[in-house]
Structures are given as structure tokens and as C-alpha cells.
MARKE-79695 format. One record per residue (C-alpha): x, z, y; residue in one letter; residue number from 1. Coordinates in nm, 3 decimals. Layout:
N
<pt><px>X</px><pz>Z</pz><py>Y</py><nunu>A</nunu><pamar>NUM</pamar></pt>
...
***
This chain:
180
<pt><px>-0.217</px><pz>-0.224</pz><py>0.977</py><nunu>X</nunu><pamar>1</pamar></pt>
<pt><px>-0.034</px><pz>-0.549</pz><py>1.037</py><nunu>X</nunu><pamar>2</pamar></pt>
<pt><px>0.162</px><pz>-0.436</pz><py>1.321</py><nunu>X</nunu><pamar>3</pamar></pt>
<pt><px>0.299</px><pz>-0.130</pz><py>1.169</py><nunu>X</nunu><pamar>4</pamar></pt>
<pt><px>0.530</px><pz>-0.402</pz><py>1.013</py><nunu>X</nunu><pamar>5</pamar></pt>
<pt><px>0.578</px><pz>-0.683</pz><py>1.279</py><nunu>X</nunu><pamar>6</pamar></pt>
<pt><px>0.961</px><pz>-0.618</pz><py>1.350</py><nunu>X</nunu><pamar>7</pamar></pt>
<pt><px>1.010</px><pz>-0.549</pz><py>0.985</py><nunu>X</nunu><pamar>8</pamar></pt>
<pt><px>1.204</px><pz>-0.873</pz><py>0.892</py><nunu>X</nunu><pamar>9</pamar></pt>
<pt><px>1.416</px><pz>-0.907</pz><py>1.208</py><nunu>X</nunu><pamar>10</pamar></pt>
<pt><px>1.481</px><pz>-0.529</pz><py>1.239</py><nunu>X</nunu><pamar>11</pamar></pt>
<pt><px>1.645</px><pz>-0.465</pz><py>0.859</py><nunu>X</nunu><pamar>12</pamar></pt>
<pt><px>1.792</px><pz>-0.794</pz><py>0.778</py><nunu>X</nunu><pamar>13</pamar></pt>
<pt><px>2.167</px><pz>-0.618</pz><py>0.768</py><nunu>X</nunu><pamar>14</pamar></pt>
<pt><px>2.286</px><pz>-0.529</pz><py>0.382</py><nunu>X</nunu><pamar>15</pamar></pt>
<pt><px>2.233</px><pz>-0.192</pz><py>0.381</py><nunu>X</nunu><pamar>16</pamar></pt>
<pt><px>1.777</px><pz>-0.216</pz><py>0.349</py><nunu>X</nunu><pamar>17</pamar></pt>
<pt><px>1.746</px><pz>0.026</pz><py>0.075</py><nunu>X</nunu><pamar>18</pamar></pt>
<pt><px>1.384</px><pz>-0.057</pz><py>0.021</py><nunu>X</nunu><pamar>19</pamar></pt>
<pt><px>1.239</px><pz>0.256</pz><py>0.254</py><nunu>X</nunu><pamar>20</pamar></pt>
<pt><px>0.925</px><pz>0.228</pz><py>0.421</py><nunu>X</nunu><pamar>21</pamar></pt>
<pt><px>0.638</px><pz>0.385</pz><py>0.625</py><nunu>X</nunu><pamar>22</pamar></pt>
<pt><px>0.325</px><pz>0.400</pz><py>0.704</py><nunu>X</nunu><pamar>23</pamar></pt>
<pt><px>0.237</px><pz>0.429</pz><py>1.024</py><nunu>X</nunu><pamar>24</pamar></pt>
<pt><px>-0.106</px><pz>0.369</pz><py>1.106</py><nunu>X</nunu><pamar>25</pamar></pt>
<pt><px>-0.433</px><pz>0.296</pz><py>0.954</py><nunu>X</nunu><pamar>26</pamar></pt>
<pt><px>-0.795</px><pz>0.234</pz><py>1.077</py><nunu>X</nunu><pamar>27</pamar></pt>
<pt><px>-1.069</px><pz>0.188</pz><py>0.843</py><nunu>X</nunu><pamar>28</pamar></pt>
<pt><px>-1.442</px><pz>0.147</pz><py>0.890</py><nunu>X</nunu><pamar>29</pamar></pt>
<pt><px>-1.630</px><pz>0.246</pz><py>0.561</py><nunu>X</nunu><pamar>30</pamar></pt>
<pt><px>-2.018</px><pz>0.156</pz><py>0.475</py><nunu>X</nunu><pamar>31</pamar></pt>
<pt><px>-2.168</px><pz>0.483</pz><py>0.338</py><nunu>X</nunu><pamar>32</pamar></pt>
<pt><px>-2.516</px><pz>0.383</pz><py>0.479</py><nunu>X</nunu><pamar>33</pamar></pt>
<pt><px>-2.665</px><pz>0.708</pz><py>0.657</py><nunu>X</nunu><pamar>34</pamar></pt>
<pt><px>-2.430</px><pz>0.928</pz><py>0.585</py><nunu>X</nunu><pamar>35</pamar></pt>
<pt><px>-2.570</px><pz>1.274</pz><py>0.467</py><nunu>X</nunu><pamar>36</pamar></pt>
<pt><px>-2.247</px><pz>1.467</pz><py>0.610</py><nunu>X</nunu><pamar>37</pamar></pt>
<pt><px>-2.013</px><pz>1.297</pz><py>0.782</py><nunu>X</nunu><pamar>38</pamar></pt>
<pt><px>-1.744</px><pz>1.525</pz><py>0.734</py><nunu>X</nunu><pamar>39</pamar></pt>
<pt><px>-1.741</px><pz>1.502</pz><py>0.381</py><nunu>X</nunu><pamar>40</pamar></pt>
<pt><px>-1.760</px><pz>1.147</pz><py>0.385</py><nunu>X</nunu><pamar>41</pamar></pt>
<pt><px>-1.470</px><pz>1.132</pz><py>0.630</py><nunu>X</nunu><pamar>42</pamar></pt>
<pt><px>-1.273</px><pz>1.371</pz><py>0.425</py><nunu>X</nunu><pamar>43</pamar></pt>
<pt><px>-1.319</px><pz>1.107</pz><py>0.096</py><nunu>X</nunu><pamar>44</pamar></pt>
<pt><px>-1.262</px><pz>0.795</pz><py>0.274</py><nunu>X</nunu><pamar>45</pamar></pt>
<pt><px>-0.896</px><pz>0.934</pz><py>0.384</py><nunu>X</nunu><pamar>46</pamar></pt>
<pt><px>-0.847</px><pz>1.120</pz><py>0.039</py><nunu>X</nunu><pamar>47</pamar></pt>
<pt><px>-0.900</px><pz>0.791</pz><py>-0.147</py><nunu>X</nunu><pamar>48</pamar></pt>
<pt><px>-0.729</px><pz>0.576</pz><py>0.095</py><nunu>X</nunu><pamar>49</pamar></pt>
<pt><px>-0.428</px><pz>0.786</pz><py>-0.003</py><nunu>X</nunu><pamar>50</pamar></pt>
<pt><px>-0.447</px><pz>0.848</pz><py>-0.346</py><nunu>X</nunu><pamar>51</pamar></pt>
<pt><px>-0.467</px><pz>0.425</pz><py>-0.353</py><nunu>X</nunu><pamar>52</pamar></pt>
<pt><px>-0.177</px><pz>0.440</pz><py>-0.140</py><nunu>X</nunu><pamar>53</pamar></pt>
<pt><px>0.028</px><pz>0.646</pz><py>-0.362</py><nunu>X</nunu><pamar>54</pamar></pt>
<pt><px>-0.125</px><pz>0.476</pz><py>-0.700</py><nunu>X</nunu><pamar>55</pamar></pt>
<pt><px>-0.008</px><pz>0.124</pz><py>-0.553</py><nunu>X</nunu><pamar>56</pamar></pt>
<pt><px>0.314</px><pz>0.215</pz><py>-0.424</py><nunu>X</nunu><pamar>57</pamar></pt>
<pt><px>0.450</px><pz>0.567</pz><py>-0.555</py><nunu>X</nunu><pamar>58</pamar></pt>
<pt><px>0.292</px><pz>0.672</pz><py>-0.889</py><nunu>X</nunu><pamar>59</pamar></pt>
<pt><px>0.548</px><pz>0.474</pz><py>-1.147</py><nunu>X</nunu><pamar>60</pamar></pt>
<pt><px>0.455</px><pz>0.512</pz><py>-1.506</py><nunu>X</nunu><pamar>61</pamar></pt>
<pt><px>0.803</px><pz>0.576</pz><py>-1.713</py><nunu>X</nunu><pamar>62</pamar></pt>
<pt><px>0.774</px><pz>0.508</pz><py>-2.095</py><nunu>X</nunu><pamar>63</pamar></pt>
<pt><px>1.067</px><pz>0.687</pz><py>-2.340</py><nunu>X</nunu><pamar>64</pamar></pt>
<pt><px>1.264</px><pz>0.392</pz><py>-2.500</py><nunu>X</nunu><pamar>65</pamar></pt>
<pt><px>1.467</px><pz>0.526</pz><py>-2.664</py><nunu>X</nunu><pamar>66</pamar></pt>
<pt><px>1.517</px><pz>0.492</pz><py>-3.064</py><nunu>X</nunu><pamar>67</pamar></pt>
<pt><px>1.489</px><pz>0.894</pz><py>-3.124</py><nunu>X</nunu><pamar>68</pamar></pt>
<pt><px>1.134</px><pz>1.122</pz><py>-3.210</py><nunu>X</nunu><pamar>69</pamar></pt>
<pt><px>1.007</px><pz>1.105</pz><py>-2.852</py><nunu>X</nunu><pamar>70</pamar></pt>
<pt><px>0.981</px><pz>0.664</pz><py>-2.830</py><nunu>X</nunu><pamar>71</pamar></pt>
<pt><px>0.645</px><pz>0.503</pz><py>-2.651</py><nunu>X</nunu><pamar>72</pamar></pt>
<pt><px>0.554</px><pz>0.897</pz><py>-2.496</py><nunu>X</nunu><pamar>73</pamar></pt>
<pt><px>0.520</px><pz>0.894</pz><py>-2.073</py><nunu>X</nunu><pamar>74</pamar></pt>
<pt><px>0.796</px><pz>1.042</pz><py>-1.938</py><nunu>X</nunu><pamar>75</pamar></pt>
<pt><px>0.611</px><pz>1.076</pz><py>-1.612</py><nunu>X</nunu><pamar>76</pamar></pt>
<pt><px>0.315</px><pz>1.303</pz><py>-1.726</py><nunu>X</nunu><pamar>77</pamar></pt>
<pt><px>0.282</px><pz>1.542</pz><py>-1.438</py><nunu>X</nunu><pamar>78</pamar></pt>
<pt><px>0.302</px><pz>1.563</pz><py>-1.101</py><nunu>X</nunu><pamar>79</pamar></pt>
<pt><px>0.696</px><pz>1.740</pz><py>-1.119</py><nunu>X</nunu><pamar>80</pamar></pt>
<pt><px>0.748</px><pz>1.416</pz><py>-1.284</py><nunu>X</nunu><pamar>81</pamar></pt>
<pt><px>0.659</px><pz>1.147</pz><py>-1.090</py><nunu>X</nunu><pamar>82</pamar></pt>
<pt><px>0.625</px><pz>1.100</pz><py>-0.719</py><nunu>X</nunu><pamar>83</pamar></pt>
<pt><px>0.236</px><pz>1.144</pz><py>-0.575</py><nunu>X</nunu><pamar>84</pamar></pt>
<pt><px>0.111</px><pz>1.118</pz><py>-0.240</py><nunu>X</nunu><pamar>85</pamar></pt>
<pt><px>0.156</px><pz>1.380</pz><py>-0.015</py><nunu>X</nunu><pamar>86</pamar></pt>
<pt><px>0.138</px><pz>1.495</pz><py>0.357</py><nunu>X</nunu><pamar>87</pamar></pt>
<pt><px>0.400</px><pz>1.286</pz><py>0.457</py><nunu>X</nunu><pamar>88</pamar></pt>
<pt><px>0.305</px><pz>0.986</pz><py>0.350</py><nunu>X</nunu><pamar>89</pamar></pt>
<pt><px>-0.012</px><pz>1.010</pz><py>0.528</py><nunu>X</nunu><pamar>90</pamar></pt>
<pt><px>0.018</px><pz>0.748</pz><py>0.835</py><nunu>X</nunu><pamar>91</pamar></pt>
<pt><px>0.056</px><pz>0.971</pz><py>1.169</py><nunu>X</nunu><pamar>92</pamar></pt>
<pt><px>-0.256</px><pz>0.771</pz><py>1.317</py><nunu>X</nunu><pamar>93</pamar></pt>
<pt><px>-0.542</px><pz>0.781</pz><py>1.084</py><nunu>X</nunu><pamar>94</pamar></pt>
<pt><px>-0.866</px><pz>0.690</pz><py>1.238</py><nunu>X</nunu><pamar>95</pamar></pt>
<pt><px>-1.195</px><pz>0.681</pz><py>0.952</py><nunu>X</nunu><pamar>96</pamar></pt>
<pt><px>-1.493</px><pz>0.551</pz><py>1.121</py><nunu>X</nunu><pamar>97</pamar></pt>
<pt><px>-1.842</px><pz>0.547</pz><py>0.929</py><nunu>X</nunu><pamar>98</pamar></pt>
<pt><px>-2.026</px><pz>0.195</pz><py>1.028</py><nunu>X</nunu><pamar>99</pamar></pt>
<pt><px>-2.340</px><pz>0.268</pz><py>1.181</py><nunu>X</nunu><pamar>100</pamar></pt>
<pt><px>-2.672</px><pz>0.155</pz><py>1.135</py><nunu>X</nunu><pamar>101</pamar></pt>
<pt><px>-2.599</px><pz>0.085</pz><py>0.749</py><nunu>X</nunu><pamar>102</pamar></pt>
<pt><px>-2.898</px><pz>0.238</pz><py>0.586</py><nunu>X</nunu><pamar>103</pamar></pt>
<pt><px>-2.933</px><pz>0.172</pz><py>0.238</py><nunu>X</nunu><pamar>104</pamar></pt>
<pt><px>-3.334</px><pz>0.112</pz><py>0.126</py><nunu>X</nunu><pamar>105</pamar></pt>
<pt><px>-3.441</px><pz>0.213</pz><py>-0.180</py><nunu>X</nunu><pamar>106</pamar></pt>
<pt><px>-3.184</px><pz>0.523</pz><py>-0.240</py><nunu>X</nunu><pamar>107</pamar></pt>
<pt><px>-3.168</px><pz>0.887</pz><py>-0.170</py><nunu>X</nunu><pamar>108</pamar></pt>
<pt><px>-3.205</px><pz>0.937</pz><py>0.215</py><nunu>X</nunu><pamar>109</pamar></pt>
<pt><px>-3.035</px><pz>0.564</pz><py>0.288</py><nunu>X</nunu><pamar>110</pamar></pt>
<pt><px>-2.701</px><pz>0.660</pz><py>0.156</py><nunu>X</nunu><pamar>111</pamar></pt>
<pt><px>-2.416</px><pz>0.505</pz><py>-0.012</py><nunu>X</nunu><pamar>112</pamar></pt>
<pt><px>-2.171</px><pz>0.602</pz><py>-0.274</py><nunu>X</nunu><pamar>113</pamar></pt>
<pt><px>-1.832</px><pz>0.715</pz><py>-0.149</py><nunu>X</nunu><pamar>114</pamar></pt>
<pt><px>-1.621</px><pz>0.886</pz><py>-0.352</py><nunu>X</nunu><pamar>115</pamar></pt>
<pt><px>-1.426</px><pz>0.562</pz><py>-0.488</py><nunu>X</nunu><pamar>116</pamar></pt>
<pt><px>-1.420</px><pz>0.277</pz><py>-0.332</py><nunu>X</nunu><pamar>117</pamar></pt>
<pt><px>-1.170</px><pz>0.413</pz><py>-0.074</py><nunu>X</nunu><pamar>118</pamar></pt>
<pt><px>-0.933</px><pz>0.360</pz><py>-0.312</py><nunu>X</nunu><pamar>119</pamar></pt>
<pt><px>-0.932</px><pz>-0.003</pz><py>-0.317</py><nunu>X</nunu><pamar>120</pamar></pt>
<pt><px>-0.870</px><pz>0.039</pz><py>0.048</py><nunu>X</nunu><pamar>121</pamar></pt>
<pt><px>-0.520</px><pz>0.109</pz><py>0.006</py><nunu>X</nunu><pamar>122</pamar></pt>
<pt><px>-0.482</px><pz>-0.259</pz><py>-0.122</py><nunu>X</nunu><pamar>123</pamar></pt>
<pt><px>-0.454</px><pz>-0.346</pz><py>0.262</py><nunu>X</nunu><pamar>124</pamar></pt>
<pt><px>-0.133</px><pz>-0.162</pz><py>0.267</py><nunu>X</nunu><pamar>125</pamar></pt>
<pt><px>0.069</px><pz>-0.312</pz><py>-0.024</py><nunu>X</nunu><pamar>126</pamar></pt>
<pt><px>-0.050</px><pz>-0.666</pz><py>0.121</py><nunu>X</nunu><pamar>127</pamar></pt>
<pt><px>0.131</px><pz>-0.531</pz><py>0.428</py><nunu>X</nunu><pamar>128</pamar></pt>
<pt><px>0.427</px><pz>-0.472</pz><py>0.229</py><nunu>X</nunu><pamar>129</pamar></pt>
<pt><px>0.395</px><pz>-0.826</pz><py>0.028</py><nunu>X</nunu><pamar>130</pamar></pt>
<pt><px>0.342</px><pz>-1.030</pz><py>0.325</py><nunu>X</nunu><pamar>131</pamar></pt>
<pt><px>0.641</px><pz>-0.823</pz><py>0.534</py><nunu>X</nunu><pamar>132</pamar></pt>
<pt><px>0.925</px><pz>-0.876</pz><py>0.220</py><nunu>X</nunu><pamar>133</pamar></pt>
<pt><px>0.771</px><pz>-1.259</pz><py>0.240</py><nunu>X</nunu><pamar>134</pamar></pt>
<pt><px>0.914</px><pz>-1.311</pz><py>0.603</py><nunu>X</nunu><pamar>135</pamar></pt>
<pt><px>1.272</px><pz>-1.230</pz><py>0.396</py><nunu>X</nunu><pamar>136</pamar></pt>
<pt><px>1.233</px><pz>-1.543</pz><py>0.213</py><nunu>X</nunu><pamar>137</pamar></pt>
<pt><px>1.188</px><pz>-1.909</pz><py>0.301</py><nunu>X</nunu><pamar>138</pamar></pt>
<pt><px>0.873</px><pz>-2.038</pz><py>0.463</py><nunu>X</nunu><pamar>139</pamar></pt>
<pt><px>0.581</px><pz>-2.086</pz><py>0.263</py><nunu>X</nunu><pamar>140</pamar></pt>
<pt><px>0.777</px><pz>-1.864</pz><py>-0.019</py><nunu>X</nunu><pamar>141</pamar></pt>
<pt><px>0.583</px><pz>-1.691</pz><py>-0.266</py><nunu>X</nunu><pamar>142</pamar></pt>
<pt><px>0.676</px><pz>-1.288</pz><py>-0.271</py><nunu>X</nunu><pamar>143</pamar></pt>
<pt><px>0.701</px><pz>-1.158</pz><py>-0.636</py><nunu>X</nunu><pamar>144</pamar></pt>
<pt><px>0.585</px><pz>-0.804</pz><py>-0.588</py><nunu>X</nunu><pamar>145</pamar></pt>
<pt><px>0.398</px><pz>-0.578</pz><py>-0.823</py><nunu>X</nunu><pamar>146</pamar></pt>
<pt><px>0.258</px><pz>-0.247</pz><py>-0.862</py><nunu>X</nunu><pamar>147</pamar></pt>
<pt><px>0.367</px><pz>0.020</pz><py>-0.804</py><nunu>X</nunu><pamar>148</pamar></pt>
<pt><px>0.522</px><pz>-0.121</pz><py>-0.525</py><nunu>X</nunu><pamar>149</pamar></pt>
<pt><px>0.807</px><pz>0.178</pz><py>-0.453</py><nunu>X</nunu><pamar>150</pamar></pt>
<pt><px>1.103</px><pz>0.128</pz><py>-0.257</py><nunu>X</nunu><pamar>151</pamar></pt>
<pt><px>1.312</px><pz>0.009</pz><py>-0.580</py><nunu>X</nunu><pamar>152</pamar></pt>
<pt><px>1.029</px><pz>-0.256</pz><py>-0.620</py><nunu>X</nunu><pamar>153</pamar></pt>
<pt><px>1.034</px><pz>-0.366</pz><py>-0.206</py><nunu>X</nunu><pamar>154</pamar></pt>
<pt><px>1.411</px><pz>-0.384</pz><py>-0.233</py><nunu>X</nunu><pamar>155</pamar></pt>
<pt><px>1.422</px><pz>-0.592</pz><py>-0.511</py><nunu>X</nunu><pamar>156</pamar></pt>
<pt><px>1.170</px><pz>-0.810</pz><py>-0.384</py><nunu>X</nunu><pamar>157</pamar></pt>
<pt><px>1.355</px><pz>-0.835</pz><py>-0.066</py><nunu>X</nunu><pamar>158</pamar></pt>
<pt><px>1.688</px><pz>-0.914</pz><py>-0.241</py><nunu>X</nunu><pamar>159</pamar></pt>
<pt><px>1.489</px><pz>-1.208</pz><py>-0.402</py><nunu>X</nunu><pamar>160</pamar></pt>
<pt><px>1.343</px><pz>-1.365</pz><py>-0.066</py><nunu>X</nunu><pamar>161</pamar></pt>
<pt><px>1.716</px><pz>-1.365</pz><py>0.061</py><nunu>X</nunu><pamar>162</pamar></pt>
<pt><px>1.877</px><pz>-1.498</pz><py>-0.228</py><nunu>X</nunu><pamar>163</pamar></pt>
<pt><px>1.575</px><pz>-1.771</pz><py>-0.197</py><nunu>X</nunu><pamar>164</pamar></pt>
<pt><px>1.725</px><pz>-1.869</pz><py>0.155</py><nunu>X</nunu><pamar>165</pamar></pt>
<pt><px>2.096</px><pz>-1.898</pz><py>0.013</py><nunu>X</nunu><pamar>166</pamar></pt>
<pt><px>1.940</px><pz>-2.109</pz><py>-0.250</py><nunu>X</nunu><pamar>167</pamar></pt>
<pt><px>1.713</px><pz>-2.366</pz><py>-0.024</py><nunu>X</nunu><pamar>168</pamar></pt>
<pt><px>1.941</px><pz>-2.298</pz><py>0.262</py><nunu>X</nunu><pamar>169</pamar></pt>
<pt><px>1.610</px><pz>-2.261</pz><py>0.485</py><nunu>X</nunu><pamar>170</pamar></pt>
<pt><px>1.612</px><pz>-2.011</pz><py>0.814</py><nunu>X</nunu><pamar>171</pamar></pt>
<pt><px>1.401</px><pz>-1.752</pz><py>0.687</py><nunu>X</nunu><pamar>172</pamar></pt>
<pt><px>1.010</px><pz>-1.794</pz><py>0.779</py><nunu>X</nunu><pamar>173</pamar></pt>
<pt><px>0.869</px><pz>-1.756</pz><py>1.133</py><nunu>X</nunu><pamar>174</pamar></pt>
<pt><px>0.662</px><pz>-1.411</pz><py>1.119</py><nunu>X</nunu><pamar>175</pamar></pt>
<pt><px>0.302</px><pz>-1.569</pz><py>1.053</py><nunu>X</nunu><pamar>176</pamar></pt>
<pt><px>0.174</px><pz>-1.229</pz><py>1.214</py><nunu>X</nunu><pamar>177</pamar></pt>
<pt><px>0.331</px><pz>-1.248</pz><py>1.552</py><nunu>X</nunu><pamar>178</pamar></pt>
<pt><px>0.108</px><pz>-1.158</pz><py>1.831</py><nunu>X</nunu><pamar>179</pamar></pt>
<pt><px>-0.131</px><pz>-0.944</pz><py>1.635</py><nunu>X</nunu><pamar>180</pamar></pt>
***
């Protein structure tokens, strides 16, 4: 996933970075021991590598604060409320691949649970994102990023890591992920 982002930094250091991004490719190789249909197994791994995706960087909970009847109730209740994950944010190169030779002993027919921890998967890709607004900012400079990480979020972030270089007047960092 890492060089999705490699000329990230150097390719939207002008003003006008809004905070857009894209994913553009993911491989994964997921332990379900012997798989009992592959298919199916294939078909969760990508479902729950996306709904991660959209849970750590689309899916922003909105809380009414204002003083009238409706205070402390989520505004963003519903899907026609708050962005979710959809076909295009699915990476145009998406290769699953079920590791082989992972038999699990003692359960039913070797296999391995699989319906969630694709999810946690999708961590990969907002460490992409924190370690991409990071070459903004000075070397060694810690990226303040949280989750959901939407395009506000990255832009803010971004603005942060160059107003850290106009502070410590340092060049911004040398991409630590160059050559990958």
C-alpha cells in the first residue's frame, strides 16, 4: 500500500491540497486456515477491508449541539446522512489471497473465523495516510491524526505539519518510504 502514496508530499505541496485522497491499491493475504469456500471467504476479506476503510476514514459521527429539544441526538443516523463506503472507494487493484497451508487443528474441518478481522485490515490504510501527511512536517515530526480520518481531518493535519516547518524552519522530512 505504501507506494500508492510515495509522491504524495512532493506532488501536493502547492496551497490549494484540499485534503482529497485515494486509494489505489491493496494486497492482502488473510489466514482462514483451510478455507471451506474460498469464494466466500474472498468475498469477506474485501467486504471488511472496506467497511474498515470507510469506518476509519469516512463514517464521521455528528452530535446536535445545539441548546434546543434535539441536543446530544446523532445527526448522522443513516446512511443519507453520513458518507459510507462505496464502489468507488474500492482501490482499482484489489488482490485477496488466502495463505495456504494454514490448517487450524482442533476446529471444524481446519478452518478459521473470517467474518471480522478484515476489518482491522483497513488500519494499514490510515497508517498510509498518517505516515504520508508526516512527510508535510519536519523530520522526526509526530502527525496528529485521528479517526475518522476524512479529507477535513488529512487537511488539517497537513496544515499542521507545514505550519510545524514555518515554526522550526526545518526542510520538510526526506520520504522514509522511498524506494519501496
Amino acid at each position: 500500500m505504501w507506494p500508492l502514496l510515495r509522491q504524495w508530499p512532493q506532488r501536493f505541496r502547492h496551497r490549494d491540497y484540499a485534503g482529497a485522497y485515494r486509494l489505489r491499491r491493496a494486497d492482502i493475504v488473510h489466514d482462514v486456515g483451510d478455507s471451506l469456500s474460498p469464494l466466500v471467504d474472498v468475498g469477506q476479506v474485501e467486504g471488511g477491508f472496506v467497511q474498515g476503510v470507510g469506518w476509519l476514514t469516512l463514517e464521521e459521527l455528528l452530535w446536535d449541539e445545539t441548546d434546543g429539544p434535539h441536543r446530544g441526538r446523532l445527526n448522522t443516523q443513516a446512511a443519507s446522512t453520513y458518507k459510507i463506503p462505496s464502489f468507488s472507494e474500492m482501490p482499482p487493484v484489489f488482490n485477496v489471497h488466502l495463505f495456504e497451508r494454514a490448517t487450524e487443528s482442533g476446529v471444524v474441518y481446519g478452518s478459521k473465523a473470517v467474518g471480522e478481522p478484515p476489518l482491522m485490515e483497513a488500519f494499514s490504510m490510515r497508517e498510509a495516510l498518517r505516515q504520508a501527511v508526516a512527510e508535510f512536517g519536519p523530520a522526526g515530526w509526530s502527525v496528529d491524526l485521528g479517526c475518522p480520518s476524512t479529507p477535513e481531518a488529512v487537511f488539517w493535519a497537513v496544515q499542521a505539519a507545514r505550519d510545524a516547518i514555518a515554526r522550526t524552519g526545518e526542510p520538510a522530512s526526506a520520504p522514509s518510504y522511498a524506494g519501496v
